[in-house]
C-alpha positions as CSV (number, residue, x, y, z in Angstrom):
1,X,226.9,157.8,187.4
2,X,223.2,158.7,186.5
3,X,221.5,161.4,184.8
4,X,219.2,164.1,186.1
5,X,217.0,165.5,183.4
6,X,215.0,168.2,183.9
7,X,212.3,169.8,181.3
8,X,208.7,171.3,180.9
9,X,206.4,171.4,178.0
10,X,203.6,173.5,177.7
11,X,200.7,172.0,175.9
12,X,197.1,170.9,176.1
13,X,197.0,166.9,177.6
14,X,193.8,165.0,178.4
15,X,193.5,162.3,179.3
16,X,195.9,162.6,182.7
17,X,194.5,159.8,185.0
18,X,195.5,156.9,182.1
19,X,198.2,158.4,181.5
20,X,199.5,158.6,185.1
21,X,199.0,155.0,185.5
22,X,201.5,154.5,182.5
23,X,204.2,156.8,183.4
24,X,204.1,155.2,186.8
25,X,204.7,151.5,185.1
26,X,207.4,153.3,182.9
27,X,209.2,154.9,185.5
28,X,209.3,151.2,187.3
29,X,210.4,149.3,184.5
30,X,213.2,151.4,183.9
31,X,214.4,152.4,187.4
32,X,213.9,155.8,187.1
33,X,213.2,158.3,190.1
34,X,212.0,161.8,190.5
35,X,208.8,164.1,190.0
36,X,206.4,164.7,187.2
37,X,203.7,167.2,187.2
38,X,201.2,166.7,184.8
39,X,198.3,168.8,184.4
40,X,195.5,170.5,181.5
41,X,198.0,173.2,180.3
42,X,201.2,170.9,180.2
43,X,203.7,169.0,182.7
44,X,207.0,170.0,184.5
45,X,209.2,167.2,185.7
46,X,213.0,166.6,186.7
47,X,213.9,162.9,187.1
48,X,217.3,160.3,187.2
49,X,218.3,157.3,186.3
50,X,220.9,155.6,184.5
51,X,221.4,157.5,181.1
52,X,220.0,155.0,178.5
53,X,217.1,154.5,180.7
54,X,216.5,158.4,180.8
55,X,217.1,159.1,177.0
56,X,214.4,156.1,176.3
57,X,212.1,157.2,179.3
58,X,212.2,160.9,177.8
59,X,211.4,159.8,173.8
60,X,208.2,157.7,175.8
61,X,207.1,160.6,177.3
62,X,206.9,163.1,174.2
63,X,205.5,159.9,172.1
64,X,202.5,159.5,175.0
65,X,201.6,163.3,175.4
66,X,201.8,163.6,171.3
67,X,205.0,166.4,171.0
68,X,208.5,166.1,169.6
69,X,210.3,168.5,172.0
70,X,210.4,169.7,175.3
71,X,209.7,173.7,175.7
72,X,213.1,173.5,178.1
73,X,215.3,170.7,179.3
74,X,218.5,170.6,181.4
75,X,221.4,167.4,181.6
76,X,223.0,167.0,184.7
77,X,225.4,164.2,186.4
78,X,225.1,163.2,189.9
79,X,226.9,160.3,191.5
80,X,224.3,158.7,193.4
81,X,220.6,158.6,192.3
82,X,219.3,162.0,193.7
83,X,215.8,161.5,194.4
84,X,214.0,158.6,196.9
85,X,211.3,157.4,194.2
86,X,209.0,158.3,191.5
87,X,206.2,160.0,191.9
88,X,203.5,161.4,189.3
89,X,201.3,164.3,190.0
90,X,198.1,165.5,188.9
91,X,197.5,169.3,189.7
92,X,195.5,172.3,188.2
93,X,198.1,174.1,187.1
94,X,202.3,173.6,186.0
95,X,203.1,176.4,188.2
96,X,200.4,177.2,191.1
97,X,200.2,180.9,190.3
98,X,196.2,180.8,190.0
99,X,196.6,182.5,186.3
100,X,194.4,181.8,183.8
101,X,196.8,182.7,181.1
102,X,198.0,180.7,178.2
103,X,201.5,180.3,176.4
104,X,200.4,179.4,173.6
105,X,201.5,183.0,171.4
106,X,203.9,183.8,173.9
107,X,206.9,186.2,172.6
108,X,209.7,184.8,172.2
109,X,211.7,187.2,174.9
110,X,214.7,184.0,176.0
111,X,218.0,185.5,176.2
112,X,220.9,182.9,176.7
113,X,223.5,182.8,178.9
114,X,226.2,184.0,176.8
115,X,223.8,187.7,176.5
116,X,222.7,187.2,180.1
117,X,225.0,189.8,181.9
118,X,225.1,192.1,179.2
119,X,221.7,192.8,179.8
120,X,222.2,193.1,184.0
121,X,224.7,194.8,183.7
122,X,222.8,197.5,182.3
123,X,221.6,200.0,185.2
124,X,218.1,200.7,184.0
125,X,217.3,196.8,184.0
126,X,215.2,195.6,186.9
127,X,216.6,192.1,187.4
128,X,214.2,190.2,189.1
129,X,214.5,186.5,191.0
130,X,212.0,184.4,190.8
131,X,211.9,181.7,193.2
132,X,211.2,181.5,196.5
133,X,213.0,183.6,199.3
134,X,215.1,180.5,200.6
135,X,216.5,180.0,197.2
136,X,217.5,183.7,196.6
137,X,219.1,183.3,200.1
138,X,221.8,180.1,198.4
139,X,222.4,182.3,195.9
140,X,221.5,184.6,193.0
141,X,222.4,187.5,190.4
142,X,224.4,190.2,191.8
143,X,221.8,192.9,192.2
144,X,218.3,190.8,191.7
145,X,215.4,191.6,193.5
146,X,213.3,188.4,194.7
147,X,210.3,189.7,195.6
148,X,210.1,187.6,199.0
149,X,206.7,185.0,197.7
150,X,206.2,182.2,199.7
151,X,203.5,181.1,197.7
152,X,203.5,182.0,193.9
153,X,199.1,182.9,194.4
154,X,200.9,186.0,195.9
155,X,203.0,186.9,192.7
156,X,200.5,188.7,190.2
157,X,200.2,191.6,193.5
158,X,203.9,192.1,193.6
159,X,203.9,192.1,189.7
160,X,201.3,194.4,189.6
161,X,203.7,197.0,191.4
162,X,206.5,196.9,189.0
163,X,207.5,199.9,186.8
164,X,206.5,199.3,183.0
165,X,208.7,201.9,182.0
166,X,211.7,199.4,183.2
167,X,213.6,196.6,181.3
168,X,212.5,193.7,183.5
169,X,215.1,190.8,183.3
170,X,213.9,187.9,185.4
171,X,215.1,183.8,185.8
172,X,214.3,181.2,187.8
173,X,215.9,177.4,188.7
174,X,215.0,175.9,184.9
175,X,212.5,178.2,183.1
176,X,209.2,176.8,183.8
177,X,208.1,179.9,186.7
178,X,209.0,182.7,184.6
179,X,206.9,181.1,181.5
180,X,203.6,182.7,183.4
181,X,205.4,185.3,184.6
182,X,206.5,186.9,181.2
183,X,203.0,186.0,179.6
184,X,201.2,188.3,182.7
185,X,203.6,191.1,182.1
186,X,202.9,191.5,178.9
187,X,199.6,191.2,178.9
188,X,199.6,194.6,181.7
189,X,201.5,196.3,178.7
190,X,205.2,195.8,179.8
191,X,206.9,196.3,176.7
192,X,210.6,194.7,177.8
193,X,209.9,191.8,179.7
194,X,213.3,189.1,179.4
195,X,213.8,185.8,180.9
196,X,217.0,183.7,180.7
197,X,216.8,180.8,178.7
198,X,216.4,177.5,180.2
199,X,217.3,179.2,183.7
200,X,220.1,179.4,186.1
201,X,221.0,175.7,185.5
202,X,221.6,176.5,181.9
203,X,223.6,179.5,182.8
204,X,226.1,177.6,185.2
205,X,226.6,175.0,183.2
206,X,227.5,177.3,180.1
207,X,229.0,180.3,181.6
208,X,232.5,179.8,183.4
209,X,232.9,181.1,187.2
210,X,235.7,183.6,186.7
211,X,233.3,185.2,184.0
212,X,230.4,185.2,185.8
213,X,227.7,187.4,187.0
214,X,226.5,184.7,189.7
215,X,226.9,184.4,193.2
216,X,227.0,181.9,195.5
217,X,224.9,178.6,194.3
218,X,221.5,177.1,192.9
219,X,219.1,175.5,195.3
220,X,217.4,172.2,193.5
221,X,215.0,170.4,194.6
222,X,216.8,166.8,195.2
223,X,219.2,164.9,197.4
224,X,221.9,167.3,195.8
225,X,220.1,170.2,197.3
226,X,222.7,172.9,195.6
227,X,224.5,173.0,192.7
228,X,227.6,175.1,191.4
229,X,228.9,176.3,188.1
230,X,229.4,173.5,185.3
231,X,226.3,171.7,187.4
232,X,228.9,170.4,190.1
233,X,226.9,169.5,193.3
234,X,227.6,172.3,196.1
235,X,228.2,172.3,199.3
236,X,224.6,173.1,200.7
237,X,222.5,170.2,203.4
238,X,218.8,170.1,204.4
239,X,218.2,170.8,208.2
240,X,216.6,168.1,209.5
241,X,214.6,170.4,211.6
242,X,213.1,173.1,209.4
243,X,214.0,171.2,206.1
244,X,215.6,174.5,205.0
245,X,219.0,174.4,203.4
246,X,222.1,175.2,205.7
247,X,225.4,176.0,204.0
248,X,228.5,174.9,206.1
249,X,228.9,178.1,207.7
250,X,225.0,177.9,209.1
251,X,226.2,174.3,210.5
């Protein structure tokens, strides 16, 4: 059995290109696989391994970029290791939205899972989704809005059309994209701007199917390509054609 862990962190780093070099030797040593994106305004990441191996790799990685917690993580199971191999990327920005923002005094707007449908349930919220259009299409809150991005550059002029007077309620796979998001809306002088704490992954894995708000499942980007509630992997494959993911029906 191995462990998928998946986190962010939000946080000036320097010194990336050493650093890079040592995650790389660190991720070897101790068989572990995955993505980490590193960059000036913090790092994003999900990786596996076997769970010793991620609970050490995971202390070495707060220790080297000088912070005792993550911002967000999420502990998963899979029964076979669910990415190829490591990689470690350097890039501009966590999430490529092209916003110079920071999250440094962001509000503290998280609601959890157990408060989630409360708050989409009520009909004044605008509940919005978002990821990317092939992701809303596995699955998503009953009544979201995804505002159909391909590219998250394109977000702030969809934002930008948004009523202010509205609650907006919005999620995403772990956290990380609705970080920005919330920080942008605020800052154009929405007043009731919500995100779900630690995402749809920590919603399924806390909130019980017959009680749920959520349909269908969670796109993720590994070898498990969906998951369902309590984190169990779905039913979803990658077309080897358009590297899109097909449900059994679309097969």
């Amino acid at each position: 059995m191995f462990v998928v862990l998946g986190f962010y962190k939000f946080k000036n780093l320097k010194s990336l290109k050493e650093n890079k070099v040592i995650l790389q030797k660190l991720f070897t040593d101790n068989t572990i696989k995955g993505t980490i994106i590193i960059t000036k305004e913090g790092l994003n990441g999900t990786i596996s391994g076997k769970s010793k191996n991620i609970s050490l790799v995971s202390k070495k990685i707060k220790s080297l970029f000088g912070f005792i917690g993550f911002d967000n993580e999420n502990l998963s199971k899979s029964k076979f290791h669910p990415f190829h191999k490591p990689k470690i990327k350097i890039r501009k920005e966590v999430v490529p939205m092209g916003l110079n923002i920071s999250t440094r005094n962001k509000k503290n707007n998280y609601i959890e899972p157990t408060k989630w449908d409360s708050l989409i349930k009520n009909k004044n919220t605008f509940i919005l989704d978002a990821r990317k259009p092939f992701e809303y299409e596995v699955g998503s809150f009953k009544k979201a809005v995804n505002p159909k991005v391909n590219h998250f550059r394109e977000f702030p002029e969809y934002l930008n059309k948004l009523d202010k007077e509205k609650p907006v309620a919005m999620f995403c796979t772990g956290g990380i994209r609705c970080e920005k998001i919330s920080v942008y809306l605020n800052q154009k002088g929405f007043k009731n701007v919500f995100q779900l704490k630690g995402g749809i992954l920590n919603y399924l894995k806390k909130i019980k199917k017959r009680k749920s708000m959520w349909e269908g499942e969670c796109f993720v980007f590994d070898n498990r390509v969906s998951v369902k509630h309590d984190l169990a992997v779905g039913s979803y494959l990658i077309c080897s054609g358009c590297r899109k993911p097909v449900s059994p029906m679309d097969k």
